[in-house]
C-alpha positions as CSV (number, residue, x, y, z in Angstrom):
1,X,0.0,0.0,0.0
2,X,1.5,3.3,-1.4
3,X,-0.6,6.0,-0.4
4,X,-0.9,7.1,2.9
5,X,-2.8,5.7,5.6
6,X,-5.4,8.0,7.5
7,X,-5.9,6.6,11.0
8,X,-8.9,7.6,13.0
9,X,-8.3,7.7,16.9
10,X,-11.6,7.1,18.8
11,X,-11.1,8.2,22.3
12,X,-9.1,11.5,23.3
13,X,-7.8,10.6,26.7
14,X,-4.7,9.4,28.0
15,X,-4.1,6.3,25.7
16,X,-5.1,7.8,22.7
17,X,-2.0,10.3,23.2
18,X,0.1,7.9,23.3
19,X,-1.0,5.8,20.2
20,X,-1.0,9.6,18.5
21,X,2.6,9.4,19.7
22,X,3.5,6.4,18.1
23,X,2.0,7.0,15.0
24,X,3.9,10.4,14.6
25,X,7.3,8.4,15.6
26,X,6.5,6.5,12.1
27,X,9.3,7.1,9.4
28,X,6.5,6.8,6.9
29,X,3.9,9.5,8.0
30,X,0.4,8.9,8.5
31,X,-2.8,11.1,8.6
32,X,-4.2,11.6,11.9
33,X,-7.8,12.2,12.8
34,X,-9.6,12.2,16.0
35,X,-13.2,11.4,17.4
36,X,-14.5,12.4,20.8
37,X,-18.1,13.4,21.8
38,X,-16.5,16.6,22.8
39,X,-15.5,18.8,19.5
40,X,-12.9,20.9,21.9
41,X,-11.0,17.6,23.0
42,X,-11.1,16.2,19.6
43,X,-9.8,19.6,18.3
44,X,-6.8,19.9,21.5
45,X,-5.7,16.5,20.2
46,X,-5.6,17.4,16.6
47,X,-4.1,20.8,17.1
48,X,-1.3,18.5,19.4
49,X,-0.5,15.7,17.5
50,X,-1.5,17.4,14.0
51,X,-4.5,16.3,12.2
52,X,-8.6,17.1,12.2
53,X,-11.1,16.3,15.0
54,X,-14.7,14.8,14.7
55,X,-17.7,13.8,17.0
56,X,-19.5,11.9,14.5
57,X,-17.9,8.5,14.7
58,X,-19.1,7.3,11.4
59,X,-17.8,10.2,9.3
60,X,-14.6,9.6,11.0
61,X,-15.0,5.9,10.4
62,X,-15.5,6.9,6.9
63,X,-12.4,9.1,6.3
64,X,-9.9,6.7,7.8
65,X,-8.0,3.3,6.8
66,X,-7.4,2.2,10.5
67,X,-9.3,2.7,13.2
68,X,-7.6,2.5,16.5
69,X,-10.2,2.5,19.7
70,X,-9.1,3.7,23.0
71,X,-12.8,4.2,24.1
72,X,-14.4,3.1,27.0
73,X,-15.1,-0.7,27.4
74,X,-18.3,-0.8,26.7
75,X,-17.7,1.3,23.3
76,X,-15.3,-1.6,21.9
77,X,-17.8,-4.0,20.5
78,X,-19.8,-1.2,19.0
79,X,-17.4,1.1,17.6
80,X,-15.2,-2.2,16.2
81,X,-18.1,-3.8,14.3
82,X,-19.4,-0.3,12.6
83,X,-15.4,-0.2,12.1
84,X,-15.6,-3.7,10.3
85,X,-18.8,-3.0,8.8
86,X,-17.3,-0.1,6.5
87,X,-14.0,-2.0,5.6
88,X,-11.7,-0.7,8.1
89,X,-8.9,-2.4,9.9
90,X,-9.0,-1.8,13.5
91,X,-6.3,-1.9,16.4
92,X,-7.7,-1.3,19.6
93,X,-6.5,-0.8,23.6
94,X,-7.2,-4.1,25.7
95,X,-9.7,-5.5,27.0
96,X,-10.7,-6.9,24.0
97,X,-14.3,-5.9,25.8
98,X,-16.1,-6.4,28.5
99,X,-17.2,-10.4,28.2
100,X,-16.5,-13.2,25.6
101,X,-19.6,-13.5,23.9
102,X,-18.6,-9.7,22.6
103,X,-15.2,-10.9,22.0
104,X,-16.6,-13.3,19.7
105,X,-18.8,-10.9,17.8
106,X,-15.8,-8.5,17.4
107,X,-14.0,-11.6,16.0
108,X,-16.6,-12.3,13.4
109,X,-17.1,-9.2,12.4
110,X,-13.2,-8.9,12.0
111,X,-13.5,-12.3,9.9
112,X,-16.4,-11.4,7.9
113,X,-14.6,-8.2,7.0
114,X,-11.4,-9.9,5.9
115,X,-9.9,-6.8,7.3
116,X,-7.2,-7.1,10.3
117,X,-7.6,-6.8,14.0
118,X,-5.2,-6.2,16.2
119,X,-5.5,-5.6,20.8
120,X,-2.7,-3.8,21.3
121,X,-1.1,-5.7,25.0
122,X,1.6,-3.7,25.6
123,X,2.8,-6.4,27.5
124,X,3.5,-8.4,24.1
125,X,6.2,-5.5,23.1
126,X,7.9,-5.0,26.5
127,X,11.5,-5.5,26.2
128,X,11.2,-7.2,30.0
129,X,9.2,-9.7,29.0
130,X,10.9,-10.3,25.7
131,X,13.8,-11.1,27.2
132,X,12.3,-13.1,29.9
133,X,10.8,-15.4,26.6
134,X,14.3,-15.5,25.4
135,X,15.7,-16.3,28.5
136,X,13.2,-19.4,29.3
137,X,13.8,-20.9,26.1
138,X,17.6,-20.6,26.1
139,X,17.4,-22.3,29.7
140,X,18.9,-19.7,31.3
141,X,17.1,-20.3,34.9
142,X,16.0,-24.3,34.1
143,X,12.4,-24.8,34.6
144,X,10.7,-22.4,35.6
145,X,7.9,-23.3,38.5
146,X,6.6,-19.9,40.2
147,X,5.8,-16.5,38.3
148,X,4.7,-13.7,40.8
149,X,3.5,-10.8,39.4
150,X,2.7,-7.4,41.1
151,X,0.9,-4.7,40.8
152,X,-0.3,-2.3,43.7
153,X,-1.2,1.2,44.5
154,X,-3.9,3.2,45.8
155,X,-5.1,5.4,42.5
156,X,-6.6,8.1,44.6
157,X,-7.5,9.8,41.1
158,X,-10.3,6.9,40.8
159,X,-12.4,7.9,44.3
160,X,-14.9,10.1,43.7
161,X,-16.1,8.1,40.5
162,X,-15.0,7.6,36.7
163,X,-16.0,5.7,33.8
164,X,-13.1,3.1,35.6
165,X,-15.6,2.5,38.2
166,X,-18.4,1.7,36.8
167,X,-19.0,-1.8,35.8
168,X,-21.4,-1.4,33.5
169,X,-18.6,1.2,31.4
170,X,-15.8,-1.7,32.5
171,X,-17.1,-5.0,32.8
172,X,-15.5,-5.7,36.1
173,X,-12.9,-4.1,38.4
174,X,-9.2,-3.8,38.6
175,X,-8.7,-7.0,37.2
176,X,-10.4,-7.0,33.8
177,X,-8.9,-3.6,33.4
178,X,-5.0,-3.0,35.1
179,X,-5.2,-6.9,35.9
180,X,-5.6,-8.3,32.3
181,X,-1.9,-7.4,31.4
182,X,-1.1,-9.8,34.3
183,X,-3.7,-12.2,32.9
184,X,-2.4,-12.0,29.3
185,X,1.7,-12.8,30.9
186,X,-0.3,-16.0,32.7
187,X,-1.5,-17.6,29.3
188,X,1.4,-16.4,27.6
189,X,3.9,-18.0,30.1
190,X,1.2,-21.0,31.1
191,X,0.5,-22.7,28.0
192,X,-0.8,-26.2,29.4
193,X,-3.9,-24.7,31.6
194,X,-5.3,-26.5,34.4
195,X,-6.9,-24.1,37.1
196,X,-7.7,-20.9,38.3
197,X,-8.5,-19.9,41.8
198,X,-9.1,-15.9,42.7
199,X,-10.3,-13.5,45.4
200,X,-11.2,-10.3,45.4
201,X,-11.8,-7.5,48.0
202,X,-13.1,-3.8,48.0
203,X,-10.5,-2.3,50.3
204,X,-10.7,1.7,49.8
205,X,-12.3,2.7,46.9
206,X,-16.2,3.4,46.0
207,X,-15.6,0.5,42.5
208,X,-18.8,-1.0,41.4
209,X,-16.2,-4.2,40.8
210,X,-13.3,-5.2,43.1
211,X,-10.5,-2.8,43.6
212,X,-7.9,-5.6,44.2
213,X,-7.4,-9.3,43.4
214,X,-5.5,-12.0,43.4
215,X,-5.1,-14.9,41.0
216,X,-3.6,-18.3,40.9
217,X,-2.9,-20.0,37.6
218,X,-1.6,-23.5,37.3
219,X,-0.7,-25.2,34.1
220,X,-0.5,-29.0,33.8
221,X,3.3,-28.9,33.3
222,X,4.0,-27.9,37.4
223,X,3.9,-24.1,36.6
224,X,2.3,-21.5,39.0
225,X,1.8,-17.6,38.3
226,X,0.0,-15.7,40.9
227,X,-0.8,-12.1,40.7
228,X,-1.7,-9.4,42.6
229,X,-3.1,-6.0,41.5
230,X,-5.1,-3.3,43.8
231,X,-5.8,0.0,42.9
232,X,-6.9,0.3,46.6
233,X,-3.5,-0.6,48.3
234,X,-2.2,3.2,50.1
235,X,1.1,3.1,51.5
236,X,2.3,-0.3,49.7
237,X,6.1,-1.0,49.2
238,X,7.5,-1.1,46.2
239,X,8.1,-4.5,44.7
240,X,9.2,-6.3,41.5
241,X,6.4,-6.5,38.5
242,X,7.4,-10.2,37.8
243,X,9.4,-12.5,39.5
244,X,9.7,-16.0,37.8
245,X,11.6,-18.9,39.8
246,X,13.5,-21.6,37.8
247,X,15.3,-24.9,38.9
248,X,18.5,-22.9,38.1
249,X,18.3,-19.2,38.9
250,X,15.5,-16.5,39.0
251,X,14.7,-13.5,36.6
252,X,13.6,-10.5,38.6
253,X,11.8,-7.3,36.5
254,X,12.3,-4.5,39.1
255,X,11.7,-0.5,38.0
256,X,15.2,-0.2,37.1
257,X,15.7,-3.0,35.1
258,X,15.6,-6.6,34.6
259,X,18.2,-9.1,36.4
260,X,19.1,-13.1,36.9
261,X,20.2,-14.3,39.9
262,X,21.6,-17.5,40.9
263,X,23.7,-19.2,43.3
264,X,23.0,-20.1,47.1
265,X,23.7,-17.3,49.9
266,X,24.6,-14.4,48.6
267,X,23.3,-14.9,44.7
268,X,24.9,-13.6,42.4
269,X,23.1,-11.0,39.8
270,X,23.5,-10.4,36.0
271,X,21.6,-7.5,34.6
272,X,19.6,-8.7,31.3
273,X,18.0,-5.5,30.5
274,X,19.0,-1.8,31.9
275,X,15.5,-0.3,30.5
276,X,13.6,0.8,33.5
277,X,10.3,-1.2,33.7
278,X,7.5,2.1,33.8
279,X,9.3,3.9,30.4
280,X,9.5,0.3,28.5
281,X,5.5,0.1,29.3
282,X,4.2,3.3,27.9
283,X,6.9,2.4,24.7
284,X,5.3,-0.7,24.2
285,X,2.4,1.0,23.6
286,X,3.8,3.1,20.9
287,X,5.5,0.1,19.7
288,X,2.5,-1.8,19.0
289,X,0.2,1.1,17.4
290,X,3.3,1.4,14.8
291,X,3.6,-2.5,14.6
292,X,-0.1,-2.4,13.0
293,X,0.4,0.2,10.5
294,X,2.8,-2.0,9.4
295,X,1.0,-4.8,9.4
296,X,-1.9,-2.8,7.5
297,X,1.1,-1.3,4.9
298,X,2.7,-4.3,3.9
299,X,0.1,-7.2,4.5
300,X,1.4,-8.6,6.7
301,X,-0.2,-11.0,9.3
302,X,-0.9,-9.2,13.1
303,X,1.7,-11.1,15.5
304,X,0.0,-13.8,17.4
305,X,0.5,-12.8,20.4
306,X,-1.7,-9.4,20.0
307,X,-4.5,-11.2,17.5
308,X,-8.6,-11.4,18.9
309,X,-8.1,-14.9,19.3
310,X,-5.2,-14.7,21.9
311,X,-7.1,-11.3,23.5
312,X,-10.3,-13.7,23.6
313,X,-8.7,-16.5,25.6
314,X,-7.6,-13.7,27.7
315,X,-10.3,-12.9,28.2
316,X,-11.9,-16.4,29.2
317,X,-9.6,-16.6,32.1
318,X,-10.4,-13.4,33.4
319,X,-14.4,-14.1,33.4
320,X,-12.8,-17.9,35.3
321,X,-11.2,-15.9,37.8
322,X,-14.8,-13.5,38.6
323,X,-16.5,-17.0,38.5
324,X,-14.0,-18.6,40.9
325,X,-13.9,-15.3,43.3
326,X,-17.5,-15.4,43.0
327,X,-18.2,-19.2,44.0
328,X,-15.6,-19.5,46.1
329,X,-13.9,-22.2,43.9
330,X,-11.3,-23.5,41.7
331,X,-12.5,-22.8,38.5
332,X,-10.8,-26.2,35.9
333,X,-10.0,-25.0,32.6
């Protein structure tokens, strides 16, 4: 494809500046547009990051050749399949949605389309966690046995009330939103599923869904990852994003970098990546809005790892974990 792509960013907030960002970082320019319901945002973003603004999604739909949605939950499934419906190919911010069934519907629509689809994990493009692939396979800590994975804070910007705590906007709490990064590094790293087992708690903030939870995941090859994200956590330590234990060392993926440790005692520690962890997360962002417009440029198939069909099994084990913190039990996969 030649001529220049127009993309069409639906949702002016935070994300949607840094997709803009990653667009403009593109050697091979593209056309910018922007849809809010507010004409002022859409025209801030597009006197920002160069381009026009719109309300009207389906004129914008109509002007662009990607549309990339960092709406609201609940706006996913709608906006995607009136995306689909007009030809489009469409990148959009995880979740996927808000529940499978309109994951699937997303996925048809993509299919029936024959257009691309893309849910742009960060996660997937995070030079931690590429490394951490690369170091599993070389063997590097044996066989691995335990992933942890961290995430907690006390987001005072969510008390009061946003769109973030309301469930019918989110389709859960912390974990379907902040949590299903965590989620997606659990399927990625456990292949062979077996279980799930969660609980959640509302701690300190007025969240229609939980504000923390926690999440065991065991694969039938001996593997474990547990993780732990609160938005409702004031006060709590800093500690590493992932930790995974092998048979012959440990990688550890701390804000200022990634390291391996091995040895008994005093273990000694080789640093594997110097990229702080924070900076890496909002570039893998960037990294993935660019890594669809080539994909959309050169025909070139979306990376598995960022497809529907990996964001819908994501999504599977996140409604497992509600069902499991619902019932009270471990939920067999």
């Amino acid at each position: 494809m030649s001529e220049q792509l127009t993309v069409c960013i639906a949702g002016c907030g935070g994300m949607g500046a840094i997709h803009a960002e990653g667009y403009n970082e593109l050697d091979e320019k593209v056309r910018l547009i922007f849809r809010s319901a507010s004409q002022a945002r859409a025209d801030e973003f597009a006197e920002k990051y160069g381009g026009e603004g719109f309300t009207d999604y389906s004129k914008a739909v109509a002007e662009a050749d990607i549309v990339d949605i960092c709406a609201t939950h609940d706006q996913h499934m709608p906006m995607a399949c009136e995306a689909f419906a007009a030809g489009k190919h469409v990148i959009m911010e995880k979740p996927i949605s808000r529940t499978i069934d309109e994951a699937e519907k997303i996925i048809e629509s993509a299919d029936k389309a024959g257009t691309k689809l893309m849910v742009c994990e960060n996660t997937a493009f995070h030079t931690h966690v590429l490394e951490i692939d690369r170091a599993i396979a070389a063997g590097d800590i044996g066989k691995p046995f335990l992933i942890e994975m961290s995430s907690m804070s006390l987001w005072s910007g969510l008390k009061g009330g946003t769109w973030r705590t309301d469930y019918a906007k989110t389709g859960g709490g912390v974990l379907i939103d902040l949590g299903s990064h965590y989620i997606y590094l659990a399927r990625r790293w456990c292949q062979n599923l077996e279980s799930v087992f969660a609980r959640f708690s509302h701690a300190s903030l007025e969240q229609e869904g939980e504000d923390t939870a926690v999440v065991m995941v065991n694969d039938r090859d001996g593997l474990t990852a547990t993780i732990r994200v609160s938005w409702g956590a004031p006060g709590s330590p800093e500690l590493p994003w992932i930790v995974v234990y092998g048979t012959d060392g440990t990688l550890v993926s701390r804000n200022d970098g990634l390291f391996l440790t091995a040895g008994d005692g005093k273990p000694e520690q080789t640093t594997l990546c110097d990229g702080k962890f924070m900076p890496l997360w909002w570039e893998g962002i960037r990294i993935g809005a660019r890594t669809f417009v080539e994909c959309v440029r050169k025909d070139k198939a979306v990376p598995s790892a960022v497809t529907g069909k990996t964001a819908r099994e994501v999504m599977e084990l996140v409604k497992a974990a509600e069902r499991s913190a619902k019932d009270g039990v471990v939920v067999r996969m």
